[in-house]
Wavefront OBJ file of the C-alpha trace (Angstrom):
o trace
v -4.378 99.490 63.661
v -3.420 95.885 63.646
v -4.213 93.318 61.598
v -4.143 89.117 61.688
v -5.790 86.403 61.016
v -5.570 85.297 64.592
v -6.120 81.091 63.796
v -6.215 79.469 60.602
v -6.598 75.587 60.266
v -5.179 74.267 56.520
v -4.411 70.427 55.315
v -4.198 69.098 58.966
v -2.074 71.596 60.101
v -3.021 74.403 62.555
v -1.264 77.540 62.173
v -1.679 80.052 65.186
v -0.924 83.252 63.869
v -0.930 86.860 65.415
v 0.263 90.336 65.205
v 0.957 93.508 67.190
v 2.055 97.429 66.257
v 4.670 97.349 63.921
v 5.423 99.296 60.690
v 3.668 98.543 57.463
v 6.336 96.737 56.369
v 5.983 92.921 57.455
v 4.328 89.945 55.834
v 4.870 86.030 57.509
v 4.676 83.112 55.011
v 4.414 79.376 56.883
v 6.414 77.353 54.444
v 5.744 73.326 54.627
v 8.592 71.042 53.163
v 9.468 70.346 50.191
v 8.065 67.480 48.033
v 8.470 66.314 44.507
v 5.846 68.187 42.897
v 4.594 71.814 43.768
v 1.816 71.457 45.789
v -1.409 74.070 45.635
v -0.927 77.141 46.875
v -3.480 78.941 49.402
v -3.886 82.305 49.383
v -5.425 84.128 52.055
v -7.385 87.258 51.342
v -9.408 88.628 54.580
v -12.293 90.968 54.598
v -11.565 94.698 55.908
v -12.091 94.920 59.829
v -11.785 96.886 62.193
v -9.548 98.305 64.872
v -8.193 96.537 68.091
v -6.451 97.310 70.460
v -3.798 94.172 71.801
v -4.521 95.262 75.508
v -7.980 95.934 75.434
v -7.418 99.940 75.328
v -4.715 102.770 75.376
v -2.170 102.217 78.259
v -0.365 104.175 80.518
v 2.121 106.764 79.689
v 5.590 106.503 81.165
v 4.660 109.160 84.002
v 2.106 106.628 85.362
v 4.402 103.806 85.705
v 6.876 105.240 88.221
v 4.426 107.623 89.530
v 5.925 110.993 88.806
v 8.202 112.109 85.204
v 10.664 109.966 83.955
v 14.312 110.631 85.418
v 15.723 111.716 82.304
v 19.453 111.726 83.469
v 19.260 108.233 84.235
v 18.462 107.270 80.817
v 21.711 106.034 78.759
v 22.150 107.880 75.544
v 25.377 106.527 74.484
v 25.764 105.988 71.181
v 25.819 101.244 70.975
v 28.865 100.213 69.822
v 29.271 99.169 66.126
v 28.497 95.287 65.619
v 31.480 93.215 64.849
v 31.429 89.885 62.674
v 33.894 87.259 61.352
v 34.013 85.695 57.435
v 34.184 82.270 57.028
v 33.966 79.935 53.777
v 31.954 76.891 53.914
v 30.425 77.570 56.982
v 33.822 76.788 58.767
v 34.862 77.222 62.128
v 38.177 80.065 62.893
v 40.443 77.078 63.594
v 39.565 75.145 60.721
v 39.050 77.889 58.240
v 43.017 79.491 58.735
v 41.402 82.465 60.892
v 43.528 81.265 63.159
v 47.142 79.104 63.227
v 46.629 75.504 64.948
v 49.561 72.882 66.316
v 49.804 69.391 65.796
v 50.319 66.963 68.485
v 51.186 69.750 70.997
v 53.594 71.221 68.736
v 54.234 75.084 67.855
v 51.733 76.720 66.409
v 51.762 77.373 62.272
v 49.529 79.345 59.910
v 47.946 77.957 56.831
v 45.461 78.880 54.147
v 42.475 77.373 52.869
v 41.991 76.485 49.170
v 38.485 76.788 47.829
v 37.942 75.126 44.457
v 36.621 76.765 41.198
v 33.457 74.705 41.124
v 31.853 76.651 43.833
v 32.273 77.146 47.553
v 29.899 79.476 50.282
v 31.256 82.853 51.619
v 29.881 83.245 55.392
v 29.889 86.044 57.587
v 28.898 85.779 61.153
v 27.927 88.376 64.102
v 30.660 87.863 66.495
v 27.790 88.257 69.520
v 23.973 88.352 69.825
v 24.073 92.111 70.707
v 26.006 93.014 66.594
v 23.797 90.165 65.272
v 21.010 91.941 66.203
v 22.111 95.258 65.471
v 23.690 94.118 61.847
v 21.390 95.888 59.102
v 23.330 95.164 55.975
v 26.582 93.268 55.206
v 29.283 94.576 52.753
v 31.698 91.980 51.484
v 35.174 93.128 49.683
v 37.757 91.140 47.642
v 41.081 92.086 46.856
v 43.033 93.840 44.049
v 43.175 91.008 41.243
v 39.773 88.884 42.174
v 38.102 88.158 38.828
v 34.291 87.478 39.696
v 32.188 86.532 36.691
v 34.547 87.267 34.137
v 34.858 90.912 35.327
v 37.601 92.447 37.225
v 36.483 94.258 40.299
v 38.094 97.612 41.735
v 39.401 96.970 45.731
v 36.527 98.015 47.784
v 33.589 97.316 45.199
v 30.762 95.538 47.503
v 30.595 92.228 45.907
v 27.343 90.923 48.041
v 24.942 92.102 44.834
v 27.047 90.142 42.376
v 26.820 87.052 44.847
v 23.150 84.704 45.763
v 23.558 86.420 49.191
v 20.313 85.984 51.763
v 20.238 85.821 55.682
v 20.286 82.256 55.923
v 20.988 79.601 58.921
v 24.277 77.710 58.958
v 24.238 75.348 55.861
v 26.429 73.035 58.365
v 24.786 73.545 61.459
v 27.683 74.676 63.775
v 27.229 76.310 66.896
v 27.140 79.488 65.614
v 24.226 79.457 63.162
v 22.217 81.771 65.085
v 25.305 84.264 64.325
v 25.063 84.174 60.601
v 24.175 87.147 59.112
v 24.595 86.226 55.661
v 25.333 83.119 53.427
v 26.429 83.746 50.143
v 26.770 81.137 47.265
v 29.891 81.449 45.360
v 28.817 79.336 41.939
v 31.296 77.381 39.936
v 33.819 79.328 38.176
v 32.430 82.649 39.437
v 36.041 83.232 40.549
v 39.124 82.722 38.557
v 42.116 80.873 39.945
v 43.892 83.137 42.432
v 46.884 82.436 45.199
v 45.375 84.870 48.395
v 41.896 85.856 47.630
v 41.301 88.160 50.484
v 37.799 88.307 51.510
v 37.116 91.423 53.852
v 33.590 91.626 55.036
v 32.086 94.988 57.530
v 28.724 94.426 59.322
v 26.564 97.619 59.419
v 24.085 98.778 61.828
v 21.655 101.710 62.148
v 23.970 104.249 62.764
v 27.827 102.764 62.939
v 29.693 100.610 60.689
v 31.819 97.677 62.303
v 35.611 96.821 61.937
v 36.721 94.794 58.885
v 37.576 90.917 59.358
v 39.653 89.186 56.521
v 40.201 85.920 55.606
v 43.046 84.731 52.836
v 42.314 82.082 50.636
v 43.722 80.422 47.601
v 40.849 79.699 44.643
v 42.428 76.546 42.695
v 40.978 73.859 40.267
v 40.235 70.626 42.415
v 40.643 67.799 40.714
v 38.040 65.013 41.951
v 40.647 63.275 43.510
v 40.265 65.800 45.967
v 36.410 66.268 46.456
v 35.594 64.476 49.767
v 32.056 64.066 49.207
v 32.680 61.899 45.862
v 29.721 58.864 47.205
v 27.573 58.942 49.892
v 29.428 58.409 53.264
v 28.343 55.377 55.193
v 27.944 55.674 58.934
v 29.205 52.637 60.413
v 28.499 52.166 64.537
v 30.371 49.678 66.234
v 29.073 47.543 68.952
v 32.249 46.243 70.316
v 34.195 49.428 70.738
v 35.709 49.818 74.101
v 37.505 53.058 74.956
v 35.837 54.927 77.716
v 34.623 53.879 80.822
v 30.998 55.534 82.127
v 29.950 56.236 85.719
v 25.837 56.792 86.840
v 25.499 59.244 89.179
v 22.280 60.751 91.116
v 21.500 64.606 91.333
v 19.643 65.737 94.334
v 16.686 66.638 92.038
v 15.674 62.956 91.516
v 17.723 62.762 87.762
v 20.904 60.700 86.831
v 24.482 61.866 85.339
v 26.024 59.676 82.780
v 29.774 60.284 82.078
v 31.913 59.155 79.698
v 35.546 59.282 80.516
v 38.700 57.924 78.062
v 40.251 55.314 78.746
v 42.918 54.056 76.073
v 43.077 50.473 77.014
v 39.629 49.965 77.431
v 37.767 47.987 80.418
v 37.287 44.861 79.215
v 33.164 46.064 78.179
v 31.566 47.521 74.969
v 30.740 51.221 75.652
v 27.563 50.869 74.320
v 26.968 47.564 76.426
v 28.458 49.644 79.437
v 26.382 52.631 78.433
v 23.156 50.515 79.010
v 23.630 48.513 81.808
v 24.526 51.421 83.755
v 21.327 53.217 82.704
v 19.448 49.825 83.890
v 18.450 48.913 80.639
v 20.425 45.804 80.332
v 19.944 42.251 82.664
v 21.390 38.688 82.831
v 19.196 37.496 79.628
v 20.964 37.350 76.361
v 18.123 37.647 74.478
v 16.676 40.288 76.265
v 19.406 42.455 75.976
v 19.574 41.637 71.996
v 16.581 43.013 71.659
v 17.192 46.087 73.694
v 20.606 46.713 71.555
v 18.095 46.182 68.505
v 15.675 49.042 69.840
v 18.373 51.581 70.678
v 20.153 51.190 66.901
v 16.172 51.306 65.404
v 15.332 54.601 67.385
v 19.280 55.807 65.998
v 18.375 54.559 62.769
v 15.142 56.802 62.409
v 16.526 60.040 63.699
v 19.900 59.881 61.409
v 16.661 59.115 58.832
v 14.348 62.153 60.136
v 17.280 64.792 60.055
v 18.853 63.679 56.421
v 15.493 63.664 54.957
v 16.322 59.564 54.010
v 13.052 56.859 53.659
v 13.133 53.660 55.318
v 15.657 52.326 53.004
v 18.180 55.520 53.513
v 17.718 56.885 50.225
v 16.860 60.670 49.900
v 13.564 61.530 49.910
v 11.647 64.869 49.601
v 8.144 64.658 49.839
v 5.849 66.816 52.614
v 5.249 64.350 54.817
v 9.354 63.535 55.590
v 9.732 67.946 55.645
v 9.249 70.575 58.185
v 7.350 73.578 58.690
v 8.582 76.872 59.146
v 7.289 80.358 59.357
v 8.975 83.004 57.994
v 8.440 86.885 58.645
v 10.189 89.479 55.663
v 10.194 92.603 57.064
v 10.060 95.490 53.535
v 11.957 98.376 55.487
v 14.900 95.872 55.817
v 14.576 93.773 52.648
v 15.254 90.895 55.216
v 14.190 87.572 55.975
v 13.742 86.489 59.558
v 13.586 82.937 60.537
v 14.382 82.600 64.438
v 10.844 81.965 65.718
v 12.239 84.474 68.681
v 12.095 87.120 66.100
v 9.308 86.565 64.876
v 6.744 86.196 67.937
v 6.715 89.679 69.237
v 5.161 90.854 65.296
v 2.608 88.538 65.121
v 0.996 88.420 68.782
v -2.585 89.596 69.062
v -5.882 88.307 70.414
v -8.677 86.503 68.678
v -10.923 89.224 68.243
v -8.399 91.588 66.675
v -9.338 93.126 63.151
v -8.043 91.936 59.882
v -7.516 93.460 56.659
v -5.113 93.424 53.676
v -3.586 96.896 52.751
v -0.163 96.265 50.805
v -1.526 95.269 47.476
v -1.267 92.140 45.513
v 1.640 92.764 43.321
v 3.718 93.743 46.246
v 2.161 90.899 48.043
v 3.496 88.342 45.292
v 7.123 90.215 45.069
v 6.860 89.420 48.782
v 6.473 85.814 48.162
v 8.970 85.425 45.637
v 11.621 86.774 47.257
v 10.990 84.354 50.702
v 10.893 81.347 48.349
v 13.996 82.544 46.534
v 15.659 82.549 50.404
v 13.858 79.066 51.025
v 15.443 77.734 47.988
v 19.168 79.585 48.463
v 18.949 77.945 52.632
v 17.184 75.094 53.231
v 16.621 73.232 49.717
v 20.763 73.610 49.463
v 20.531 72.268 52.701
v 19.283 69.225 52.319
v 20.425 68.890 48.947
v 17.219 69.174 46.846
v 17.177 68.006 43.404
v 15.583 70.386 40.944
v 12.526 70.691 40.585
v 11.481 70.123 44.767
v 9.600 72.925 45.849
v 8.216 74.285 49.253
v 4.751 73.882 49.257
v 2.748 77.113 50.899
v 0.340 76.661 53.234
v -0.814 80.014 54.115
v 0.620 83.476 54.565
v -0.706 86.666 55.991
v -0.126 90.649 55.754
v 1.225 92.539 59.067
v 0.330 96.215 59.310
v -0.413 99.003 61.897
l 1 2 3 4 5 6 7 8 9 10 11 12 13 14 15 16 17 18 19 20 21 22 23 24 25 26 27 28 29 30 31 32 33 34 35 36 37 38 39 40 41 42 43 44 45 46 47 48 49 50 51 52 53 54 55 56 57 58 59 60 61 62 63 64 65 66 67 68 69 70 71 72 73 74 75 76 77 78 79 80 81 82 83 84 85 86 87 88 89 90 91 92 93 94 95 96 97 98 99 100 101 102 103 104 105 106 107 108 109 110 111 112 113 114 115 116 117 118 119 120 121 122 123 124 125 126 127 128 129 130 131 132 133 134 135 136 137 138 139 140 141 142 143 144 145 146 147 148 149 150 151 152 153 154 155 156 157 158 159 160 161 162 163 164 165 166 167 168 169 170 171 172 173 174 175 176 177 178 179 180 181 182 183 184 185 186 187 188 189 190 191 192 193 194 195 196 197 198 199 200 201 202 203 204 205 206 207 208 209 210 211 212 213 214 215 216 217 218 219 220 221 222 223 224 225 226 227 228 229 230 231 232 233 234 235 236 237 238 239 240 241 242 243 244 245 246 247 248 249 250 251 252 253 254 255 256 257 258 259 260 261 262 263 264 265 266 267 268 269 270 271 272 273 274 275 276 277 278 279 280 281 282 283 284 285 286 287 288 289 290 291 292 293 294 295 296 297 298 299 300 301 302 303 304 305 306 307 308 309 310 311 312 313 314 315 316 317 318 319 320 321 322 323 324 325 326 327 328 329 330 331 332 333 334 335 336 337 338 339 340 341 342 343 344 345 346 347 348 349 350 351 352 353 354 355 356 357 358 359 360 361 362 363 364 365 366 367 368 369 370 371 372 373 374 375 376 377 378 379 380 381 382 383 384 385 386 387 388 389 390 391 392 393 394 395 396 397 398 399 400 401 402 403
């Protein structure tokens, strides 16, 4: 059987919702930002209903498809290969993280090692590819012989992920890679004692194979604020006069433009940004004019710097619903994990209007359900943007999946 609520309409917001066959073992929550005070929370019960079918009745077996019986031999049964990921801290790239060595200035290469201070730091492990990402199941993170962790010293080999806030969570940084992480776990302060090369080995697991190890050395020191870099907020400063590149307009045969940017040390004798819109036509021979046009482009810069830090109108933090984001979030029981990637989620919750809708799992599972995707809302995106205590996600509705 499957079971929706196919479209549900809540505080101004319409939520389209679906579902399809999958196991008993999925629930979606749509999770509105987070504002100052905890906002009501809707539950939705439905009544019992009955069966549908997606596609409007049983289809056809595989024999129909192609015909005749399925050509059995040409079905690959090799075994997928394990899925391989990385370990980062801080959500660091390999080259800035001492993955891998770097050179200066053209010059030979040379190792170095990271050190992570005692007040707290992130442990990251990434897929290395889509293909592991999606065939990672669980995560297993080692440290070496001599890590203390909460006061406790831990054999070589122990898992440490339990003893650590660990979730599937995006990229706290936002790097490239965030659709590779497979888990983000919060170190928090002095949960490791001071230690020259902490090795940090971490193994992503899959159905049926377990990947290679990937190790990363670090040293865990007392940082003295002298060396925090985040100490006051960091102003953004944009220069109107800056002239080091020159840009060149140029037309595509599908009706669309090319701007390109290239260096140029000694400048051109015209602002980049000036340059920038003039050769975008935006700019003409009236001062004023093209005050005001400088004045739009730094507004509409202005608001989006605003929209993504979650600043007001005055640039200081604000966390009510109306500056948030939605987001839906599917937990899937059978995997105790959280998916965000609205790719992920799509296929589970597709159905048609008219499809049936019930509510099977119970309401204290139903509730364990919802604590655990707020726990991963607070451990991701509050940390994200830096909540203060006592901001909360504010539910707007969520729904049971079933067969």
């Amino acid at each position: 059987m499957k079971s929706c609520i196919p479209r549900l309409a809540l505080a101004e917001t319409l939520l389209l919702a679906a579902c399809s066959d999958i196991s008993p073992s999925t629930i979606a929550d749509a999770v509105g930002a987070p504002e100052a005070e905890v906002g009501a929370e809707i539950q939705v019960e439905t009544p019992a209903g009955n069966d549908a079918e997606v596609d409007g009745g049983p289809g056809p077996d595989v024999a129909d498809l192609s015909g005749g019986p399925p050509d059995v031999a040409s079905l690959d049964t090799s075994p997928a290969p394990p899925p391989a990921c990385r370990v980062s801290v801080d959500a660091l790239p390999a080259e800035l993280n001492g993955s891998t060595p770097y050179a200066q200035g053209g010059g030979p290469l040379q190792q170095f090692r990271l050190r992570v201070p005692t007040r707290g730091f992130s442990i990251d492990v990434y897929a290395l590819d889509a293909a592991s990402r999606l065939a990672t199941d669980t995560v297993v993170l080692h440290a070496s012989a001599g890590a203390t962790l909460k006061g406790e010293t831990w054999p070589p080999g122990t898992n440490l992920t339990p003893q650590l806030n660990c979730a599937e969570a995006p990229d706290p940084v936002g790097w490239p890679a965030e659709a590779l992480v497979v888990r983000h776990c919060d170190v928090p302060a002095d949960a490791f004692a001071p230690l020259q090369g902490l090795i940090l080995e971490a193994r992503c697991a899959g159905a049926t194979a377990i990947g290679p190890p990937h190790a990363l050395t670090v040293d865990v020191a007392v940082l003295p604020p002298a060396l925090d870099p985040f100490p006051a907020p960091d102003p953004w400063v944009v220069v109107l006069s800056r002239d080091l590149f020159s840009h060149t307009l140029a037309a595509a045969g599908d009706g669309t433009y090319t701007l390109t940017a290239a260096y140029l040390p000694a400048g051109n004798g015209k602002a980049d940004l000036d340059e920038a819109l003039d050769a975008l036509g935006l700019l003409g021979g009236d001062a004023a004019f093209n005050a005001q046009v400088r004045a739009a482009f730094l507004a509409a810069v202005r608001a989006e710097a605003h929209r993504m830090f979650v600043l007001d109108a005055a640039g200081e933090p604000t966390f009510t619903e109306q500056a948030g984001t939605v987001r839906w979030y599917l937990y899937d029981i059978a995997k105790d994990q959280v998916l965000v990637e609205p790719a992920d989620i799509v296929d589970s919750i597709r159905c048609r209007p008219d499809t049936g809708r019930s509510c099977q799992l119970g309401e204290v599972l139903l509730k364990d359900i919802r604590a655990k995707v707020q726990r991963h809302i607070k451990d991701s995106y509050l940390k994200k943007v830096d909540a203060p205590v006592g901001v909360k996600p504010v539910l707007r509705c969520w729904m049971e999946i079933h067969d």
